[in-house]
TORFIVEX-718603 format. One record per residue (C-alpha): residue number from 1; residue in three letters; x, y, z. Coordinates in steps of 0.001 Angstrom, whole numbers. Example, Ala and Ser with C-alpha at 12.3 -4.5 7.8 and 13.67 -1.06 7.14 Angstrom:
% TORFIVEX-718603
   resi   resn         u         v         w
      1    ALA     12300     -4500      7800
      2    SER     13670     -1060      7140
//
This chain:
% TORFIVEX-718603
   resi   resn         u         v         w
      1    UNK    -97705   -183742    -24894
      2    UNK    -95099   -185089    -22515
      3    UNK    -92230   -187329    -23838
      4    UNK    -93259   -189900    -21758
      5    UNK    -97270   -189568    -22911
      6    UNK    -95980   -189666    -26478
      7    UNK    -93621   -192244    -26348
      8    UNK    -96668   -194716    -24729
      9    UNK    -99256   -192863    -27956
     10    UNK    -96950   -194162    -29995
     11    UNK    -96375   -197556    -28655
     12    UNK    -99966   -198427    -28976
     13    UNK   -100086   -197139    -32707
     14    UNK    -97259   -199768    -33170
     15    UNK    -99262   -202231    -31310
     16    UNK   -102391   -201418    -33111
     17    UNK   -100534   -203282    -36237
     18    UNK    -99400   -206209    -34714
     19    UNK   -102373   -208204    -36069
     20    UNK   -102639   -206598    -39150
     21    UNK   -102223   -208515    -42407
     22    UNK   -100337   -207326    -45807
     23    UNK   -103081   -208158    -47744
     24    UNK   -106081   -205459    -49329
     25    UNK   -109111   -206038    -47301
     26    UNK   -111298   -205842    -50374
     27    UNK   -109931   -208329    -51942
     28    UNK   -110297   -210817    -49327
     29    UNK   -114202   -211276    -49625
     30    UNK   -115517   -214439    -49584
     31    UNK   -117565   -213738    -52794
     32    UNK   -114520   -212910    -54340
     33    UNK   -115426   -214973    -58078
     34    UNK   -113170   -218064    -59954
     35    UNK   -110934   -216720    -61875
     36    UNK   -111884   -217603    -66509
     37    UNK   -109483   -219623    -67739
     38    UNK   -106417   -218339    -69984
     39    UNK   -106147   -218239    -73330
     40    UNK   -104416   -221036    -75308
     41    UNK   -105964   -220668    -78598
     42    UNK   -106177   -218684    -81755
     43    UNK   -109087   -216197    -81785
     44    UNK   -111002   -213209    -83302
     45    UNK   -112924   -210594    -82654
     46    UNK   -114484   -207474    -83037
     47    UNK   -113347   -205483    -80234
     48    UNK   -110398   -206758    -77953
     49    UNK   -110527   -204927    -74611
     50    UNK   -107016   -205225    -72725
     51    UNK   -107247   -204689    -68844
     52    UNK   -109513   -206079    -66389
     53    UNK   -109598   -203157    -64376
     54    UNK   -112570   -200508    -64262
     55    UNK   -110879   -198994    -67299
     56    UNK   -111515   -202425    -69533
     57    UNK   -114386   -203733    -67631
     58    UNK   -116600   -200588    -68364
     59    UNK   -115310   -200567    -72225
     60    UNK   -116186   -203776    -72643
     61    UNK   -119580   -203497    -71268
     62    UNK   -120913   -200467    -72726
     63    UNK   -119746   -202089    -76131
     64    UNK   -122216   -204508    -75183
     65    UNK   -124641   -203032    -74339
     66    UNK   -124266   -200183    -77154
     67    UNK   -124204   -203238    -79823
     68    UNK   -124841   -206430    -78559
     69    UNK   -124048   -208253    -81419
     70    UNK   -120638   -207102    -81091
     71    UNK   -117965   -209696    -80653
     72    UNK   -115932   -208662    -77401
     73    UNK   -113076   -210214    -76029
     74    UNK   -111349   -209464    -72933
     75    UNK   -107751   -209859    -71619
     76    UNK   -106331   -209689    -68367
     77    UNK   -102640   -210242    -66849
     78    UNK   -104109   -212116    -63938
     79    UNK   -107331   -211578    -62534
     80    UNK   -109898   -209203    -62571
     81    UNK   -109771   -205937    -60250
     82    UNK   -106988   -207501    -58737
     83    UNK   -104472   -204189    -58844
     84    UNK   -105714   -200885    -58320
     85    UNK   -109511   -201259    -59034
     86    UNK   -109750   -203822    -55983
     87    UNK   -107220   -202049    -53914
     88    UNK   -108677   -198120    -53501
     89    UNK   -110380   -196557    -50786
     90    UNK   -113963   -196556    -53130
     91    UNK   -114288   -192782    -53456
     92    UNK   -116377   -193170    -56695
     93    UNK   -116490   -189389    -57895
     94    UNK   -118429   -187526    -60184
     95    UNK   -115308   -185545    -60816
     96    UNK   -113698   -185758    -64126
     97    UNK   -111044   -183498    -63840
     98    UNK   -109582   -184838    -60331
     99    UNK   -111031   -181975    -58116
    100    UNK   -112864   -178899    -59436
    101    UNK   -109629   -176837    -58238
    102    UNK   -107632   -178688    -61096
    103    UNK   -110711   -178219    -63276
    104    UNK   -110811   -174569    -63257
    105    UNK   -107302   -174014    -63774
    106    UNK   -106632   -176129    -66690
    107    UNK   -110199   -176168    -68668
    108    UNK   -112220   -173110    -67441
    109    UNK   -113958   -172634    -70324
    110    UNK   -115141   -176204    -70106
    111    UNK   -115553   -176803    -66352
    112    UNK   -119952   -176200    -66553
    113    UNK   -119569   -179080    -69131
    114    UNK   -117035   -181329    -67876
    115    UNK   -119103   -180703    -64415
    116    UNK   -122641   -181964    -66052
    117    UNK   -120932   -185009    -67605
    118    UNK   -119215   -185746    -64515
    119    UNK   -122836   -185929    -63015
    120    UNK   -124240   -188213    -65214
    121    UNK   -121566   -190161    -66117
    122    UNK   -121957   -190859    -61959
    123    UNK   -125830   -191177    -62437
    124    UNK   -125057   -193773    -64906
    125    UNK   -122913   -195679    -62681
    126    UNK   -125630   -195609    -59902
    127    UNK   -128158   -196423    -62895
    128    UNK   -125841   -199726    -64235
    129    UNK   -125039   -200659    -60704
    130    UNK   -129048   -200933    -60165
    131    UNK   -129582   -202741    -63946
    132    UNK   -127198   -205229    -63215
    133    UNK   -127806   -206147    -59550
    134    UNK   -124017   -205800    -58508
    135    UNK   -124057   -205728    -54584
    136    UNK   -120853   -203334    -54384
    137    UNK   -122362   -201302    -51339
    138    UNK   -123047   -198631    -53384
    139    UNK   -123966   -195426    -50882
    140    UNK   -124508   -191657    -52438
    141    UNK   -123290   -190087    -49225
    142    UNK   -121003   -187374    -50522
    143    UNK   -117770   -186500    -49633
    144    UNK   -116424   -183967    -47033
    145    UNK   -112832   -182228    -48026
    146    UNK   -112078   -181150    -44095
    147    UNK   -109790   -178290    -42091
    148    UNK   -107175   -179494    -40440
    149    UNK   -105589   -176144    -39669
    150    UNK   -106817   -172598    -39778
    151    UNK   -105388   -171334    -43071
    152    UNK   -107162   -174027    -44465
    153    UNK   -110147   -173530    -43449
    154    UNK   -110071   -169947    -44200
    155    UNK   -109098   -171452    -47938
    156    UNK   -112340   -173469    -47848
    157    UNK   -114257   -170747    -47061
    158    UNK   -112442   -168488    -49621
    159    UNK   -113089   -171534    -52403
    160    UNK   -116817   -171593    -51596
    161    UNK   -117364   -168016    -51843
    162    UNK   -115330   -168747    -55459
    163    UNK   -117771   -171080    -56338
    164    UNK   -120805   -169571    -55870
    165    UNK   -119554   -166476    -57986
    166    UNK   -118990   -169166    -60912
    167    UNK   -122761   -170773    -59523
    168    UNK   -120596   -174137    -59245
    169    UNK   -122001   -174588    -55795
    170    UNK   -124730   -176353    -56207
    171    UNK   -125043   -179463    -53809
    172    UNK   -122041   -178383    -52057
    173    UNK   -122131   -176638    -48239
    174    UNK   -119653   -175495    -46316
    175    UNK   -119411   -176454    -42772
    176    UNK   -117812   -174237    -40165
    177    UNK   -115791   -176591    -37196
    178    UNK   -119042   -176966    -35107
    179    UNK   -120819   -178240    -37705
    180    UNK   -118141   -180645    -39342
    181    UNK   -117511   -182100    -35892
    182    UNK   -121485   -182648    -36086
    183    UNK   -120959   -185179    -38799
    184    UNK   -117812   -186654    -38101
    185    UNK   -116334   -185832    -34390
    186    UNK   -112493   -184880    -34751
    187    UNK   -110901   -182968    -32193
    188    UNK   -108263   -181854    -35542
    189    UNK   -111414   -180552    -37809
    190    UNK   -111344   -176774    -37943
    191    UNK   -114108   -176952    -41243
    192    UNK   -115306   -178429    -44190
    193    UNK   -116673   -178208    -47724
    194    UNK   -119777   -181128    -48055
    195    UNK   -120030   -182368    -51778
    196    UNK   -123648   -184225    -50875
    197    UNK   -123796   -185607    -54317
    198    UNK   -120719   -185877    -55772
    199    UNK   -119321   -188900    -54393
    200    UNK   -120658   -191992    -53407
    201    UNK   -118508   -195008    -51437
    202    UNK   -118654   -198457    -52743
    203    UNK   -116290   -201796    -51986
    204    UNK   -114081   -201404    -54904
    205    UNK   -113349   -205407    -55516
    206    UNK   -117512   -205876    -55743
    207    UNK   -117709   -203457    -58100
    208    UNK   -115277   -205048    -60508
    209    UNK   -116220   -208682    -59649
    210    UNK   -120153   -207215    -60262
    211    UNK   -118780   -206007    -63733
    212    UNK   -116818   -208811    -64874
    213    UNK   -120689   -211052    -63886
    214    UNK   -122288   -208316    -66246
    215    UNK   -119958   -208161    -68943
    216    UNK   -120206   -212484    -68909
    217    UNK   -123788   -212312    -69091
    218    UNK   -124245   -210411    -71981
    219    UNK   -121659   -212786    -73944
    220    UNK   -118152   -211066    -73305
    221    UNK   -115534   -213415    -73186
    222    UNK   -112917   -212889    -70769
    223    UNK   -108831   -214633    -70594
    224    UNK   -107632   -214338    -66823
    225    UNK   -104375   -214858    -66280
    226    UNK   -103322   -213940    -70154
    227    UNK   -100954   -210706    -70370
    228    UNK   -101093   -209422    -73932
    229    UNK    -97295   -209043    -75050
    230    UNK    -97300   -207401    -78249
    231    UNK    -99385   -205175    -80951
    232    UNK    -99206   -205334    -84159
    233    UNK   -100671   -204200    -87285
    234    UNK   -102400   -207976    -89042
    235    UNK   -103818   -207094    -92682
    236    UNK   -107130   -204514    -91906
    237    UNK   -107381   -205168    -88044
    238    UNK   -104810   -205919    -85292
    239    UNK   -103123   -208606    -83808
    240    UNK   -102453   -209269    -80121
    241    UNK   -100160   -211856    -78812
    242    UNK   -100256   -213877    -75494
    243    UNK    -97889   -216431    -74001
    244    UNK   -100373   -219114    -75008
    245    UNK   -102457   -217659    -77844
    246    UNK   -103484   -214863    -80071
    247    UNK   -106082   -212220    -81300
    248    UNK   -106901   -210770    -84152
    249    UNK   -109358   -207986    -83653
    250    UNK   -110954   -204827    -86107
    251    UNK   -110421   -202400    -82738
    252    UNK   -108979   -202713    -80007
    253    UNK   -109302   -200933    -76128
    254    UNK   -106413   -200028    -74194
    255    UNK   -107397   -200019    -70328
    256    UNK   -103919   -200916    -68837
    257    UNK   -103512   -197453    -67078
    258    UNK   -100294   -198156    -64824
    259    UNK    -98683   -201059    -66665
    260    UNK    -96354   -200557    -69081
    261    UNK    -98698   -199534    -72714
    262    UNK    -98648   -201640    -75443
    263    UNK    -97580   -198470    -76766
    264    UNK    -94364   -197427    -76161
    265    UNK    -94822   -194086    -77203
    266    UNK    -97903   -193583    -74249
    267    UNK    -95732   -194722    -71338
    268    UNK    -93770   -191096    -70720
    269    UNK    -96932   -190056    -69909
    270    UNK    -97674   -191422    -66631
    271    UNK    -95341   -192563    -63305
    272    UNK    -96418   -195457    -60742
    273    UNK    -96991   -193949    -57810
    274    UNK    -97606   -196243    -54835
    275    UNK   -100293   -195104    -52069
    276    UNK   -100847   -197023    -48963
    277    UNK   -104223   -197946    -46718
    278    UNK   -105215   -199068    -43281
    279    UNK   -108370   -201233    -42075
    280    UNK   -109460   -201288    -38707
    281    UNK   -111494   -204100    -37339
    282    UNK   -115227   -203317    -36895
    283    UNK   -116322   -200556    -34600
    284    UNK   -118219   -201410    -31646
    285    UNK   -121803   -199386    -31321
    286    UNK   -119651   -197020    -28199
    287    UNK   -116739   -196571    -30512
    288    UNK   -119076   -195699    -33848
    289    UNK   -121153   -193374    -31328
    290    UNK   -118107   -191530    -30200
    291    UNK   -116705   -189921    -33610
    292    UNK   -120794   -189641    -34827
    293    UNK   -120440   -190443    -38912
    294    UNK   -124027   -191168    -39083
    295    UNK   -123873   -189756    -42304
    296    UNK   -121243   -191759    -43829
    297    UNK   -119844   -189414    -46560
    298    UNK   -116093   -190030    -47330
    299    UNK   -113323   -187452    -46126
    300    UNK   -110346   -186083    -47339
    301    UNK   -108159   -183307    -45562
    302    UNK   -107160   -180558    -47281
    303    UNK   -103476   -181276    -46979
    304    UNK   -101290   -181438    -49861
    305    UNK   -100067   -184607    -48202
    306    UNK   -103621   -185649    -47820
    307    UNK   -105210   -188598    -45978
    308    UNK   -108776   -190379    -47078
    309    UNK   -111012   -192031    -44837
    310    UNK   -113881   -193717    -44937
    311    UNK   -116627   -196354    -43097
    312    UNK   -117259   -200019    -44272
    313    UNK   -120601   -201304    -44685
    314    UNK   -119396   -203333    -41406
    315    UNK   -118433   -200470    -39893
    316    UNK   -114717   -200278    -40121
    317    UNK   -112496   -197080    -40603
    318    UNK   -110451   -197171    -44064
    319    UNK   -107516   -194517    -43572
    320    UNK   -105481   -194182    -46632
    321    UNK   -103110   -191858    -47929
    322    UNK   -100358   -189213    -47040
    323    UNK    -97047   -190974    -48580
    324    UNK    -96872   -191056    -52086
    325    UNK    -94064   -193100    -53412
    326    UNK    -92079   -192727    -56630
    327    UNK    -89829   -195703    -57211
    328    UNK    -86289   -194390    -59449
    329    UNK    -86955   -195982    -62802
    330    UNK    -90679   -195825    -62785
    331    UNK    -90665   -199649    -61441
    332    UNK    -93406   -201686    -60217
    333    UNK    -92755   -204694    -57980
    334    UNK    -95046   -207101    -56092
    335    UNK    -92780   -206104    -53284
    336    UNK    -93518   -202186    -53023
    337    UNK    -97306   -203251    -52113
    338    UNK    -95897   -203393    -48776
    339    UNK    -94346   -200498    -46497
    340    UNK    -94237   -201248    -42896
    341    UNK    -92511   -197541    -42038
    342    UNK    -96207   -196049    -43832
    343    UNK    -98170   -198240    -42024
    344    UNK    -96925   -196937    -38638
    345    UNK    -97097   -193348    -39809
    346    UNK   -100707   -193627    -40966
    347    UNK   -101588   -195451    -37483
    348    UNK   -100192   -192212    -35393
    349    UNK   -102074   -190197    -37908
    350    UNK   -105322   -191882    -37208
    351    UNK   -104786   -191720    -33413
    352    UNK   -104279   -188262    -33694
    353    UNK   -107703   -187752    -35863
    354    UNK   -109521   -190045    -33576
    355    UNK   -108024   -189736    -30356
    356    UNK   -111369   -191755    -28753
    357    UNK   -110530   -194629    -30753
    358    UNK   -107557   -195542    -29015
    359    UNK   -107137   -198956    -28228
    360    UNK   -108683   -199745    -32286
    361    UNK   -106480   -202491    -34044
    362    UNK   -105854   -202499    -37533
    363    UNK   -106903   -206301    -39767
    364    UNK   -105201   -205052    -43001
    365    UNK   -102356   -203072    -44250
    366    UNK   -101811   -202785    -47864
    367    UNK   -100575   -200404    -50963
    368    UNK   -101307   -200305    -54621
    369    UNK    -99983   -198279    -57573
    370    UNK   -101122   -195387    -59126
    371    UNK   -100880   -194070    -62545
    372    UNK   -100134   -190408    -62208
    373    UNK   -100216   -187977    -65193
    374    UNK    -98670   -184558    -65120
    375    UNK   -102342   -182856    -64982
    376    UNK   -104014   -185316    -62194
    377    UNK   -106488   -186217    -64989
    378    UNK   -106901   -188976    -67776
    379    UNK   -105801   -188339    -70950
    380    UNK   -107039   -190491    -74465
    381    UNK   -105599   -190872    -77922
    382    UNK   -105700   -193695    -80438
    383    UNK   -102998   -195240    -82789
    384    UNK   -102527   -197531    -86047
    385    UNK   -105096   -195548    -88099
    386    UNK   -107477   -194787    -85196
    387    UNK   -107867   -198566    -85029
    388    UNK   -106645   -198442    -81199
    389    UNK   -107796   -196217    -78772
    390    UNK   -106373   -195542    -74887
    391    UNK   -107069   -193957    -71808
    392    UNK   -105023   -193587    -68850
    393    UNK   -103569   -190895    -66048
    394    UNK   -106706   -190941    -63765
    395    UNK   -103972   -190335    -61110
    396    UNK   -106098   -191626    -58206
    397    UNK   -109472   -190944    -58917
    398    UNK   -110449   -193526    -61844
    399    UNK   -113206   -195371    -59752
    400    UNK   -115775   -193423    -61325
    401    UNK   -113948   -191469    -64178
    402    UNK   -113007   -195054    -66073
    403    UNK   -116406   -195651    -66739
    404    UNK   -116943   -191949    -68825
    405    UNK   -113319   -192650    -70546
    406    UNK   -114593   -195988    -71488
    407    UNK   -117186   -194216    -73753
    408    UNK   -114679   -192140    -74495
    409    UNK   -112487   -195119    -76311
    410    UNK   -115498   -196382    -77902
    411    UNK   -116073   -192863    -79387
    412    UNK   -112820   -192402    -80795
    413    UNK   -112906   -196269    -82203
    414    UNK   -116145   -195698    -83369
    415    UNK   -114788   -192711    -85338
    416    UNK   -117606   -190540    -83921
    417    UNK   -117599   -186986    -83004
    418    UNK   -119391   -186522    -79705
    419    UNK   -119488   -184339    -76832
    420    UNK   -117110   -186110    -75295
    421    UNK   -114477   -186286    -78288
    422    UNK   -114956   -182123    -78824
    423    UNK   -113674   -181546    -75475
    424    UNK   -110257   -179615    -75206
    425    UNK   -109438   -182265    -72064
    426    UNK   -110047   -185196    -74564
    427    UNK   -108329   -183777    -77528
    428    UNK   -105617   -182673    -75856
    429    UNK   -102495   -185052    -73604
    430    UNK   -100460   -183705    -71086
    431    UNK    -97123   -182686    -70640
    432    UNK    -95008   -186271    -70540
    433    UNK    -92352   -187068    -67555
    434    UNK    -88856   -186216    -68550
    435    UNK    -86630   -189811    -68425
    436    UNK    -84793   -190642    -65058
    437    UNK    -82991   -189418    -63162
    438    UNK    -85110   -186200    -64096
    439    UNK    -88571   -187730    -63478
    440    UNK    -86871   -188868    -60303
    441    UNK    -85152   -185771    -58875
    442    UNK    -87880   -183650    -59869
    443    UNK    -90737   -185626    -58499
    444    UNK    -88665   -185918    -54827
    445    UNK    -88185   -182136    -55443
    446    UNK    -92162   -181940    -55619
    447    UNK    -92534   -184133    -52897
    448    UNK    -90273   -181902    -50605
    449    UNK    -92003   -178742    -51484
    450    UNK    -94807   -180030    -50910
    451    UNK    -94231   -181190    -47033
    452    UNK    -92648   -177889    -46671
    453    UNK    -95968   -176029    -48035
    454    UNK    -98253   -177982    -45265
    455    UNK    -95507   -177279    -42965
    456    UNK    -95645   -173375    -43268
    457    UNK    -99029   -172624    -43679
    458    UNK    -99514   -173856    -46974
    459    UNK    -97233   -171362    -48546
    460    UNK    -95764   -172645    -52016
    461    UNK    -92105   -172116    -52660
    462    UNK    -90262   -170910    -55981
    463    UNK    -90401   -174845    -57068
    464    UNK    -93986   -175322    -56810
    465    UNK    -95085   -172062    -58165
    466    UNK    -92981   -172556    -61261
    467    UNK    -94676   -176317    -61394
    468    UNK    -98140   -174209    -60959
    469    UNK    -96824   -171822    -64008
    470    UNK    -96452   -174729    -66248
    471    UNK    -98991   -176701    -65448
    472    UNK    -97579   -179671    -63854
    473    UNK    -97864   -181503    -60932
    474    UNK    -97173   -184619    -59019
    475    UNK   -100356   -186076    -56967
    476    UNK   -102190   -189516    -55855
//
C-alpha cells in the first residue's frame, strides 16, 4: 500500500471511533433489571454464594435446584453481571480446559473425559437456558479458529490430522481458504478448523440478568451493592461481614474470580488481565451480504495475539481482543476499562479483516478484566475444614465453564466424591505468579515473545519454550 493510501486507511479507522461510546454494549440493554437492595441486616443461611457473576449465579442456582429447601443467600459488590460476565464477547464453550491444545498437554490422560463433560455441561446450559425462559440469544452455531497466514494454516491442518488419530474430531471440520471464505468472506483467511457444536454465542449481560430472574424465583435471596469484607470462622459455620450487615452461613461459595479472594492465600494464583472490544453499529443487508456469515459461528484467529469476532442478534460485528494488559501490581481500576490507543489498533485490524466494510462506525468501545491462571484453566479448592469452597482462573473462557465449576463447589461443599472431584484438573492448582516486579517482568517478557512468535512465523524463542517446559503461560 502507498503511504498516502495508508495514511487515508488509517484516518477513517480513527474516524470510525469518533462516535463510539466507553461503555460495554451489553450492558446497555434496555431490559437491563433493578438492581436488589443491599444488605443492612443480620442474617443466616445455609449456603452464602459470594459473586454475582456466572461463577455465583450458577452456584447458587443449581443449589436450588439440587435442594430446594436450601437456604441461599447471595452477595454481590454492585450489581449483577456487571464486570466480566456482562462485558465478554459471549463465546459460551463447551471447553473446559481453555482449548483442546491446552487440554492435551496438561491432562492427556483425561482429555476423552474432560471433553464429554465439557459437552454436557454445555447441553445443560442450552437445557437451563430453555427451563428457565432466559432470552440471552442463545445460538449453537459453533466456532471457527481461522488462518491468517500460511504456517498457520498448515498448523490447522497438522492439528486436525492430530485429532482424528486421538478420534477427538468429532463435530469438528477443517476448512481449506475457499471454503472458510464461504462462511465468512475475508480477503486475510488462508483456513479454518469449524467446531459446529462446541460453541454457541449468546448476549452475555441476558444471560446473567436471565440467571439472577431464575435464581429469585426459586427463593434465592440476593444483596446488590454489598461487597463481603471479611471471613471468618463463627462457632460450626462461617461468618461474612458487609459494610452494612452480616452472615452467618454452614457453607459458603466463592465465585469472585478476578477480585481480590476472601482468601488471601488464593490470590497468587491468578493476575487481572484487561482485554478490550469493539461494536459496530448494525450492518446494512449490502454490508451483511458482502462478508457472507450466514452461518453465524464465532471466530477466533489463530494468532497468539488473537482477535474474536462475532455477529449480534441485530447484526453488528463484535471484534475483541489482541492486547492483553498486565497492570504492575496486579491492580484493577475503574479507569483501565478504557484504552483509547487499543481501540484504534483493533479498528485498523478490523479494516484490514473486512476491507468491504469500510466506511462501518463503531457505537461502543470498552475493556474488562480477566482472571488469568498460569494453566489458562480454572482451578478449585476449599478452606476452614472444607466448609468453603472456590473456583477461579477461567482465564477468558468462563462463560460456559462457570456453570460446570459451580457443581464443582457444591461437590466439594457437599463433601461428595464425584466425577468431577476425581479429576486430576480439579484436584490439582496451578503453579501461582511469583510477587512483583517478577509477575511483572516476566509476564511483559511473555508478552514480547509472544509478538515476536506471530512475527516470525510462529516460531517460539528460548523464553517461551522454557514457559512451554514448565507448564506456564500467560493468555486472555
Amino acid at each position: 500500500m502507498a503511504p498516502s493510501a495508508m495514511s487515508r486507511g488509517k484516518d477513517n479507522w480513527i474516524a470510525s471511533l469518533s462516535e463510539a461510546q466507553p461503555v460495554a454494549y451489553w450492558l446497555e440493554d434496555p431490559g437491563k433489571p433493578d438492581a436488589e437492595p443491599a444488605l443492612t441486616t443480620a442474617e443466616t443461611c445455609d449456603l452464602l454464594v459470594v459473586g454475582g457473576g456466572y461463577s455465583g449465579l450458577w452456584t447458587a442456582l443449581n443449589a436450588k435446584e439440587r435442594d430446594p429447601q436450601r437456604d441461599v443467600v447471595l452477595l454481590e459488590g454492585r450489581e449483577v453481571g456487571w464486570a466480566a460476565s456482562g462485558r465478554n464477547g459471549g463465546f459460551c464453550a463447551a471447553s473446559l480446559t481453555h482449548g483442546l491444545p491446552n487440554g492435551l498437554s496438561r491432562w492427556l490422560d483425561e482429555i476423552g473425559r474432560l471433553q464429554e463433560l465439557g459437552l454436557r455441561n454445555l447441553d445443560e446450559i442450552e437445557a437451563a437456558v430453555a427451563r428457565h425462559g432466559i432470552d440471552c440469544e442463545f445460538e449453537r452455531t459453533g466456532e471457527i479458529d481461522v488462518a491468517t497466514e500460511t504456517y498457520q494454516a498448515w498448523e490447522l491442518r497438522d492439528w486436525h490430522r492430530e485429532l482424528e488419530e486421538k478420534g477427538l474430531a468429532e463435530g469438528i471440520e477443517f476448512l481449506d481458504a475457499d471454503a472458510v471464505r464461504e462462511q465468512v468472506a475475508s480477503p486475510t483467511f488462508e483456513a479454518g478448523l469449524w467446531d459446529r457444536r462446541g460453541v454457541a454465542m449468546l448476549h452475555p449481560a441476558k444471560l446473567a440478568w436471565g440467571l439472577k430472574k431464575a435464581c429469585l424465583k426459586l427463593g434465592v435471596r440476593i444483596y446488590e451493592h454489598t461487597p463481603a469484607l471479611t471471613l471468618k470462622q463463627y462457632g460450626a459455620g462461617m461468618a461474612v461481614r458487609t459494610p452494612y450487615g452480616t452472615i452467618r452461613a454452614r457453607r459458603v461459595a466463592l465465585g469472585t474470580n478476578i477480585f481480590p479472594s476472601l482468601l488471601r492465600r488464593v490470590r497468587s494464583f491468578t493476575v487481572p488481565v484487561y482485554d478490550y472490544a469493539l461494536m459496530t453499529e448494525p450492518l446494512s443487508t449490502d454490508q451483511l451480504a458482502s462478508i457472507g456469515w450466514k452461518n453465524r459461528q464465532g471466530l477466533g484467529d489463530s494468532a497468539n495475539q488473537f482477535h474474536y469476532f462475532r455477529l449480534s442478534a441485530d447484526n453488528r460485528i463484535l471484534w475483541g481482543g489482541y492486547d492483553a494488559i498486565h497492570h504492575y501490581g496486579g491492580r484493577v481500576r475503574l479507569e483501565y476499562d478504557d484504552r483509547p490507543e487499543t481501540y484504534a489498533k483493533l479498528a485498523g485490524h478490523f479494516f484490514t479483516c473486512f476491507p468491504q466494510l469500510e466506511g462501518v462506525r463503531f457505537t461502543h468501545a470498552w475493556g474488562g478484566a480477566i482472571d488469568t491462571c498460569s494453566r489458562f484453566s480454572a482451578f478449585f479448592g476449599t478452606a476452614h475444614q472444607g466448609k468453603v469452597a472456590y473456583a477461579a482462573g477461567y482465564t477468558g473462557l468462563g462463560v460456559g465453564a462457570t456453570r460446570f465449576g459451580a457443581d464443582v463447589m457444591l461437590d466439594l461443599l457437599a463433601g461428595e466424591r464425584t466425577e468431577r472431584t476425581e479429576l486430576e484438573m480439579v484436584r490439582k492448582k496451578p503453579l501461582p505468579f511469583p510477587p512483583e516486579p517478577f509477575a511483572w517482568t516476566g509476564i511483559a517478557l511473555t508478552k514480547w515473545s509472544l509478538a515476536r512468535a506471530d512475527a516470525h512465523g510462529g516460531r517460539r524463542n528460548l523464553w517461551l519454550r522454557a514457559m512451554d517446559r514448565l507448564g506456564l503461560g500467560f493468555d486472555s
